[in-house]
C-alpha positions as CSV (number, residue, x, y, z in Angstrom):
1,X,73.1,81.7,107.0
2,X,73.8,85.0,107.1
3,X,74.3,87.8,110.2
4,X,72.9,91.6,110.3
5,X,75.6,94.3,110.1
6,X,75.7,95.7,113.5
7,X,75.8,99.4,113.1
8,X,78.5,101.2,114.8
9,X,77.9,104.6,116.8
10,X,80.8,107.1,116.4
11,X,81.2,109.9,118.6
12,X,81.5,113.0,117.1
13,X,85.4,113.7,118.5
14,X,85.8,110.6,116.9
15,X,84.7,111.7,113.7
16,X,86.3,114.8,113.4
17,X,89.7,113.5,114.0
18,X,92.0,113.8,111.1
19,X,95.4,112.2,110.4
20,X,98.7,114.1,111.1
21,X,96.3,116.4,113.6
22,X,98.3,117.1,116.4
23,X,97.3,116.1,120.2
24,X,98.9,115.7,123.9
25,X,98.5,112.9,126.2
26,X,100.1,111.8,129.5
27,X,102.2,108.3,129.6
28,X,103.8,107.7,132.8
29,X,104.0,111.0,134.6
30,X,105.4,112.7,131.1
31,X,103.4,114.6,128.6
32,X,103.7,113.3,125.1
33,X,102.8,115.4,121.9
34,X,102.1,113.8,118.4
35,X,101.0,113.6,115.4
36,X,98.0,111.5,114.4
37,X,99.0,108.4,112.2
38,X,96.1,105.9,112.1
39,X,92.3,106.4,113.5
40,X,90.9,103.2,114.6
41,X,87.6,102.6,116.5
42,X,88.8,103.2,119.8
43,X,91.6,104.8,119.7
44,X,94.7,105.8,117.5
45,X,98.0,105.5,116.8
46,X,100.3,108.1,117.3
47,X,103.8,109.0,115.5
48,X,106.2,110.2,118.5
49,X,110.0,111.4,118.6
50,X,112.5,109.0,119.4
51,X,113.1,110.6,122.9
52,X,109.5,110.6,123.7
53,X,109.2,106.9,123.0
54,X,112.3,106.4,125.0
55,X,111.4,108.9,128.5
56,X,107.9,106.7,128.3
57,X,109.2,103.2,127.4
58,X,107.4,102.7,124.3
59,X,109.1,99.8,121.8
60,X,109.5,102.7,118.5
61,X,108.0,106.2,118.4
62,X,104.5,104.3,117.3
63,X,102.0,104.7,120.2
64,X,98.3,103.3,120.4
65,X,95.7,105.9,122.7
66,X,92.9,105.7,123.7
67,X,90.3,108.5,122.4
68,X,89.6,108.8,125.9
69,X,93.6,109.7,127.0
70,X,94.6,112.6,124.6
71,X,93.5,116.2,123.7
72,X,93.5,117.8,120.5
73,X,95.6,121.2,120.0
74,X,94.1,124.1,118.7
């Protein structure tokens, strides 16, 4: 038995994300800039500096956002 590959719809911010583009998001009251270090299908990971990752309470200055939470710079 085997199943149909479900095709996947990816929006087109999705799509033209790149890695090591920089963006901006919001994480408990502080706004966070980074860089782009993974794309996955719903969001991405994000490289931060150490102080960021500290003011926000994140484990290491690795961050997962939602496509939905960040915004690209120009």
């Amino acid at each position: 038995m085997t199943f149909q590959k479900h095709e996947k719809i990816v929006s087109e911010f999705v799509q033209a994300r790149r890695i090591r583009e920089k963006i901006s998001f919001v994480r408990r009251d502080v706004e966070v800039e980074g860089t782009i270090f993974k794309i996955l299908e719903n969001s991405c990971i994000v490289e931060i500096s150490q102080d960021d990752a500290k003011k926000i309470g994140a484990a290491s200055n690795l961050t997962v956002v939602s496509h939905k939470k960040y915004k690209v710079f120009s």
